[in-house]
C-alpha positions in Angstrom: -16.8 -43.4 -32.7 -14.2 -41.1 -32.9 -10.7 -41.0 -33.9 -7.4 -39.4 -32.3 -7.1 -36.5 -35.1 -11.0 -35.6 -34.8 -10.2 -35.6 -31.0 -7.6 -33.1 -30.8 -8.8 -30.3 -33.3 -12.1 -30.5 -31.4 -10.0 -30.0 -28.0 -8.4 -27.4 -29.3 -11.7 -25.8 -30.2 -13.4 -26.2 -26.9 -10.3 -24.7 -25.1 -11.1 -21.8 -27.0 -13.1 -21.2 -24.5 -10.7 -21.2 -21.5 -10.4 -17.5 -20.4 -6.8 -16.6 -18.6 -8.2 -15.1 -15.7 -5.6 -12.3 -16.0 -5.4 -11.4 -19.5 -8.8 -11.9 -20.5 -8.2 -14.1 -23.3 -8.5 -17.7 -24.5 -5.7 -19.7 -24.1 -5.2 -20.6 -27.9 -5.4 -17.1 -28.5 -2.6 -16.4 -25.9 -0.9 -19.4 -27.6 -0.4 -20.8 -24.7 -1.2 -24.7 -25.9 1.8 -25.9 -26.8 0.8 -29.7 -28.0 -2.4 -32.0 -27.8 -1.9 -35.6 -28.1 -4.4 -38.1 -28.1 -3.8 -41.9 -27.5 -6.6 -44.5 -27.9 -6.8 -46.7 -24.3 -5.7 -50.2 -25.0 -8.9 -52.4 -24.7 -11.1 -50.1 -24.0 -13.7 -49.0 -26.5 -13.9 -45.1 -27.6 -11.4 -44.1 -24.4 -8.4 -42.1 -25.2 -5.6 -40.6 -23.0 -5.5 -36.8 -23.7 -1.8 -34.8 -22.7 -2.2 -31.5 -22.9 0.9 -29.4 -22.6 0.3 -25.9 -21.3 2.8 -23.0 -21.4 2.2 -20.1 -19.3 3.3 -16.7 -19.1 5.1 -17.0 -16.4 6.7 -19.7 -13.8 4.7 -20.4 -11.2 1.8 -18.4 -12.3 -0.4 -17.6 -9.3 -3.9 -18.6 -11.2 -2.4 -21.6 -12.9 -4.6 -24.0 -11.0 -7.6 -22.0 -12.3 -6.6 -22.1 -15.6 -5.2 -25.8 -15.2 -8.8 -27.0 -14.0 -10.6 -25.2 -16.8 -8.5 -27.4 -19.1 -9.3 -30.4 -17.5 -13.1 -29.6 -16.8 -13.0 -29.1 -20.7 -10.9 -32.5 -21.7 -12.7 -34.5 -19.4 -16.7 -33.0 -20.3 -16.4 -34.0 -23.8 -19.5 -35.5 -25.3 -18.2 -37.9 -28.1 -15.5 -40.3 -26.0 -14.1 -40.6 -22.8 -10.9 -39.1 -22.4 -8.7 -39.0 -19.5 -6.8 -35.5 -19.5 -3.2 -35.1 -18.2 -1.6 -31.7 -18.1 1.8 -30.6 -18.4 2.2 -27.1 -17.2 5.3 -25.5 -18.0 6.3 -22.1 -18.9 6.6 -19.9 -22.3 10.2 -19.4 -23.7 11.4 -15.8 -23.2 10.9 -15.1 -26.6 7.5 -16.3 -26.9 6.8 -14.2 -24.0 8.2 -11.2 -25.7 6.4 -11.3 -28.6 3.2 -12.0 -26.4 3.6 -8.8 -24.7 4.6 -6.6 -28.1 1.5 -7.6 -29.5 -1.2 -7.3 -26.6 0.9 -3.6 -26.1 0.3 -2.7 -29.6 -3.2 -3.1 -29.4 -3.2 -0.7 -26.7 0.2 1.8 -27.1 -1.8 4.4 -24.3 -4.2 4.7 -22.1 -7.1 1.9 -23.6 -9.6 3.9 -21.4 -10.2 7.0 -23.5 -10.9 5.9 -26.7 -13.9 6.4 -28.7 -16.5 3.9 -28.1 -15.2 2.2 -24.8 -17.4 0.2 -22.7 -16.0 1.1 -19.3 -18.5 3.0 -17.2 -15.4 4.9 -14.6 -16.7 6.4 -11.7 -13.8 8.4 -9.9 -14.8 8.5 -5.6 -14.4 11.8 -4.5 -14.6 13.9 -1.0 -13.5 17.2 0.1 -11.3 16.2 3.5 -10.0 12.8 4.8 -11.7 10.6 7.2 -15.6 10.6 5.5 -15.0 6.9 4.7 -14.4 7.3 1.4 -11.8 4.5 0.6 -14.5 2.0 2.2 -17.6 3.2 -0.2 -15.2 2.6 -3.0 -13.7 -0.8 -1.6 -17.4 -2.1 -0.8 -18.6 -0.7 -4.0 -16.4 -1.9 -6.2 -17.1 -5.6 -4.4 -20.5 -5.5 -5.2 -20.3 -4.2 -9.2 -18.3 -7.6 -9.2 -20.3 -10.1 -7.5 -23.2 -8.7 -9.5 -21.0 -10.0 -12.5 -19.8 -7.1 -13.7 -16.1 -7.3 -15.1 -14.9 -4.9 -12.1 -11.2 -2.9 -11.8 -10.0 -0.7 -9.6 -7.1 2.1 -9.2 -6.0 3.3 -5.9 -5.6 6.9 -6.9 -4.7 8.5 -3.7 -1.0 8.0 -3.7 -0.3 9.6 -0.4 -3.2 7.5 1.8 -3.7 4.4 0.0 -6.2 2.3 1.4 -7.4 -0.2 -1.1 -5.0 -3.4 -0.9 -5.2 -3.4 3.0 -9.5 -2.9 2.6 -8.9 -6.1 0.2 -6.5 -8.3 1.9 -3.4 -7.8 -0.5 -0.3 -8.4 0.4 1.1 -9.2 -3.3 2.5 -7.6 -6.2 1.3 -7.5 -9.8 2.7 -9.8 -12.2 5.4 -8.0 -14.5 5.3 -9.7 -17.4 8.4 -7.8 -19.7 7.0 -4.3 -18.1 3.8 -5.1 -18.7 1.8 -5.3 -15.1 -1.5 -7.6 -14.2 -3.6 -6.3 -11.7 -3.6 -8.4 -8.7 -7.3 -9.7 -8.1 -8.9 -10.2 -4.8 -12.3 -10.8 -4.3 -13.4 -10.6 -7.9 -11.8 -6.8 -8.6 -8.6 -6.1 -10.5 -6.2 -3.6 -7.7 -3.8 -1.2 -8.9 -2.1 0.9 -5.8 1.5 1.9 -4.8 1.2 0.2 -1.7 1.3 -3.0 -3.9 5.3 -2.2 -4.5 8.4 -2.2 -2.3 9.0 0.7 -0.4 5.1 2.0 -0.7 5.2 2.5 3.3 7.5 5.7 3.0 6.0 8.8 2.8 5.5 9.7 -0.7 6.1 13.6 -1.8 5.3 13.7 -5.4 3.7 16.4 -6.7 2.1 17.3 -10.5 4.0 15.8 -13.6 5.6 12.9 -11.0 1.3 12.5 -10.1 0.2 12.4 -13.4 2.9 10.3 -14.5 1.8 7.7 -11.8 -1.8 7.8 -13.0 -0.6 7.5 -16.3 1.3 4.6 -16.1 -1.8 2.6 -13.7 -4.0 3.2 -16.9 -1.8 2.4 -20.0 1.1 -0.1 -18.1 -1.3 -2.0 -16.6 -3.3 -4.8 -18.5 -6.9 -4.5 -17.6 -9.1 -5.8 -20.2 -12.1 -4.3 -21.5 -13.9 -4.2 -17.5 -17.4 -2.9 -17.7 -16.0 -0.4 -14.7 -13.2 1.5 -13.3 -13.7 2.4 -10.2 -10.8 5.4 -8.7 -10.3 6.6 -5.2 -8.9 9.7 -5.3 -7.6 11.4 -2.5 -9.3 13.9 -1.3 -9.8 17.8 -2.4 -9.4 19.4 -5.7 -5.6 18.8 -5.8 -3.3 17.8 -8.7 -4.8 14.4 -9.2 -8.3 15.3 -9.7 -6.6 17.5 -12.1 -4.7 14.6 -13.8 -7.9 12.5 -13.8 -9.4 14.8 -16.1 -6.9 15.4 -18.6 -6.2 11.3 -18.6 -10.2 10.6 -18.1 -12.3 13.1 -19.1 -15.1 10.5 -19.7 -15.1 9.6 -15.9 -18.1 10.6 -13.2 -17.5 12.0 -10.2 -19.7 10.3 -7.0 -18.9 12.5 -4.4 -18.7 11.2 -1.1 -19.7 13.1 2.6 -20.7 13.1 6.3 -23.9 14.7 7.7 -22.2 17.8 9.6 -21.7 20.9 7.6 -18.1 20.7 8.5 -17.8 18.0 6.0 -20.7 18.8 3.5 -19.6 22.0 2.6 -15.9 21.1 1.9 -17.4 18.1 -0.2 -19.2 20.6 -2.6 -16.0 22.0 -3.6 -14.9 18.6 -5.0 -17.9 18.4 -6.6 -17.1 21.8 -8.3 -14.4 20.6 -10.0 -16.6 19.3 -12.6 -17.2 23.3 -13.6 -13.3 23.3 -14.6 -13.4 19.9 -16.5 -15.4 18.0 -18.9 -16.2 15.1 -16.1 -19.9 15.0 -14.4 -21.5 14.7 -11.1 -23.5 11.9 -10.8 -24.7 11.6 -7.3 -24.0 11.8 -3.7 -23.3 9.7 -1.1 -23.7 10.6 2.7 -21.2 7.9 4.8 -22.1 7.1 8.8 -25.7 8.6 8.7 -26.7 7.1 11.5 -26.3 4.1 14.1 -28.9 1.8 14.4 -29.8 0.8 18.2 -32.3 -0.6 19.2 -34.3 0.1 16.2 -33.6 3.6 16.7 -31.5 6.0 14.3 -29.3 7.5 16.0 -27.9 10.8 14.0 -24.7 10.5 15.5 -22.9 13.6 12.8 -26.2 15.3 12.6 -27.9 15.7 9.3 -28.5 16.6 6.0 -25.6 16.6 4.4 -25.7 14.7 1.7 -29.0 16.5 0.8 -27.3 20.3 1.2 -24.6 19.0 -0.9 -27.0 17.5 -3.6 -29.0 20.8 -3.5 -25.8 22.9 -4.0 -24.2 20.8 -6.5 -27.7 20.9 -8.3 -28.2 24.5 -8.5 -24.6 25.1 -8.9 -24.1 22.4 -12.2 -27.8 23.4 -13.4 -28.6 19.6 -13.6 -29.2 17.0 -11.7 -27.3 15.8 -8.5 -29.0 13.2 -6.9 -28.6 11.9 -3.0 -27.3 8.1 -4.5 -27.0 6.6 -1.1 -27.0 6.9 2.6 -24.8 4.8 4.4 -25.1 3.3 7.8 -22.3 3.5 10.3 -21.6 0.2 11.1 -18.6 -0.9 13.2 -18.3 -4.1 11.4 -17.4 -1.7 8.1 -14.6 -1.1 9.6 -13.9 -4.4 11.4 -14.1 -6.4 8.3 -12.8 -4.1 6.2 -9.3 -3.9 7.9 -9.7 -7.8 8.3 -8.8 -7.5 4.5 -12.3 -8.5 3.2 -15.1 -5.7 2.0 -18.1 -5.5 4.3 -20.8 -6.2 1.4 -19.5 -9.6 1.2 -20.1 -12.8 3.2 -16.9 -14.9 3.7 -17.9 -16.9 0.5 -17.5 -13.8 -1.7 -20.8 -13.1 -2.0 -23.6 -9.9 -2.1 -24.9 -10.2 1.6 -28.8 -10.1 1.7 -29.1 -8.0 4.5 -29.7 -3.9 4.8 -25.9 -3.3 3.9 -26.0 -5.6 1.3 -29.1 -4.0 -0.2 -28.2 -0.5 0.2 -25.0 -1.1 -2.2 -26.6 -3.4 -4.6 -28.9 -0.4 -5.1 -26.0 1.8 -5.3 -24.4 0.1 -8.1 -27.4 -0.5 -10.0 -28.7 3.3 -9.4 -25.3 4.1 -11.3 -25.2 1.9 -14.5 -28.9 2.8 -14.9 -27.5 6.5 -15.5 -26.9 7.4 -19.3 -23.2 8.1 -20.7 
């Protein structure tokens, strides 16, 4: 038997372990359990009513259902009684909120991603010239980290071509809780871009400190966690952002990203040179649309070899190691899918598809976090 007091300290304890999908925190951390009452059931042995009033961050939070289900899931599962939960959702006062947001801000006050001893694996997706398909490696790759369960972000870095909210459906903003912004999720990865805000379809002529301000701001304004990786899709060249991406990230690793022809291999070793100029290394290469597959024939549409000259060049050049990560198929349905607004590695579900694609990326990934810090 149990008894109403018992009930509702031990609720409290097992929604400890109800994560706010945003945040990344339990909700009694985030204090955002406001009351737990408990109510024996008249006539009914060992049954009690539950209310659970919930306070979140903000009204009409877009992943209060999640969060609202989790409480229930956790009411309802307990072993000792039967409880019937009911949840009142409101939303925090402004104060509450405030002080929320001063203290998950002072456990940051910059850029969480350079510290000593950080998790994060970042991998910043380079090329030398537009048009290699480097938006759609990172899109596709940053899908698979997270359905392989890896706590996956990402930051659309090329402020003048962004690509990543249409390659993952977005059409919202972030959350902007008291200046504080949470990444909008879709399809398990946190999104940063500027084509999230109003007015992102203008052209956009920033140039250094306004370019590094930017980057700053998507690493220390934004809440993101403690994600396993960072993926950023920079645009391409050697230009002022791979330039900021050092200074803000100098534990970041470049993948560097090319076509077969020499046209675009040998402009792609010049991004890889940048890692002679800053402390970030070269971890691998990946040749895009290295063939098309009819009939059971590959068909070198591009030519060949690319990624291989530039993983020889970048090799000798770095004196160490630059391997050939990946080479990537070019499949229409890439494309297709991928300006459908879901990433081509997934099945509708969300999930890793099993086939050749599917594989090739999975092996990606994993080829990557196997590589020491």
């Amino acid at each position: 038997m149990s008894d109403e007091h018992t009930i509702e300290a031990r609720i409290y304890e097992r929604l400890s372990k109800v994560i706010d999908p945003e945040l990344g925190r339990s909700v009694t951390d985030l204090g955002m359990i406001a009351a737990i009452d408990a109510t024996p059931v008249a006539g009914e042995t060992n049954t009690y009513d539950v209310r659970v009033r919930v306070e979140l961050t903000v009204e009409g939070c877009p992943l209060s259902q999640t969060i609202t289900n989790q409480i229930n899931g956790a009411v309802a599962s307990y072993p000792d009684a039967t409880l019937i939960p009911s949840i009142e959702v409101g939303s925090m006062s402004q104060d509450k909120l405030t002080q929320l947001v001063a203290g998950l801000k002072a456990e940051r006050k910059q850029n969480p991603f350079n510290k000593p001893g950080i998790k994060t694996r970042i991998f910043a997706i380079v090329s030398g010239k537009g048009g290699v398909g480097k938006s759609s490696v990172t899109a596709n790759l940053a899908a698979t980290f997270a359905a392989l369960g890896y706590d996956t972000a990402a930051i659309d870095a090329d402020i003048y071509g962004f690509s990543l909210p249409r390659l993952f459906g977005v059409q919202s903003q972030p959350t902007n809780l008291n200046g504080m912004l949470m990444p909008v999720t879709a399809w398990g990865v946190k999104l940063i871009s500027i084509g999230m805000f109003a007015g992102a379809d203008r052209a956009i002529l920033w140039r250094g400190p306004r370019l590094q301000r930017s980057l700053e701001q998507f690493l220390s304004d934004v809440w993101w966690g403690e994600p396993d990786v960072l993926l950023l899709d920079l645009a391409p060249g050697t230009g002022d952002m791979a330039i900021s991406v050092a200074q803000a990230l100098p534990n970041a690793e470049l993948v560097v990203v090319t076509t077969p022809q020499p046209s675009a291999s040998d402009i792609a070793v010049r991004s890889g040179l940048v890692a002679l100029q800053v402390p970030m290394k070269v971890r691998g290469v990946v040749e895009n649309m290295s063939y098309y597959e009819h009939k059971g024939e590959k068909l070198r549409i591009f030519g060949e070899g690319g990624g291989a000259r530039v993983s020889e060049q970048l090799t000798h050049s770095l004196g160490y190691e630059v391997p050939l990560l990946a080479q990537l198929p070019l499949e229409p349905e890439l494309r297709e899918t991928g300006e459908a607004g879901r990433p081509a590695v997934l099945t509708k579900e969300g999930a890793l598809r099993s086939d050749g694609i599917g594989e090739t990326f999975k092996n990606l990934a994993e080829s990557l976090m196997r590589l020491p810090q």
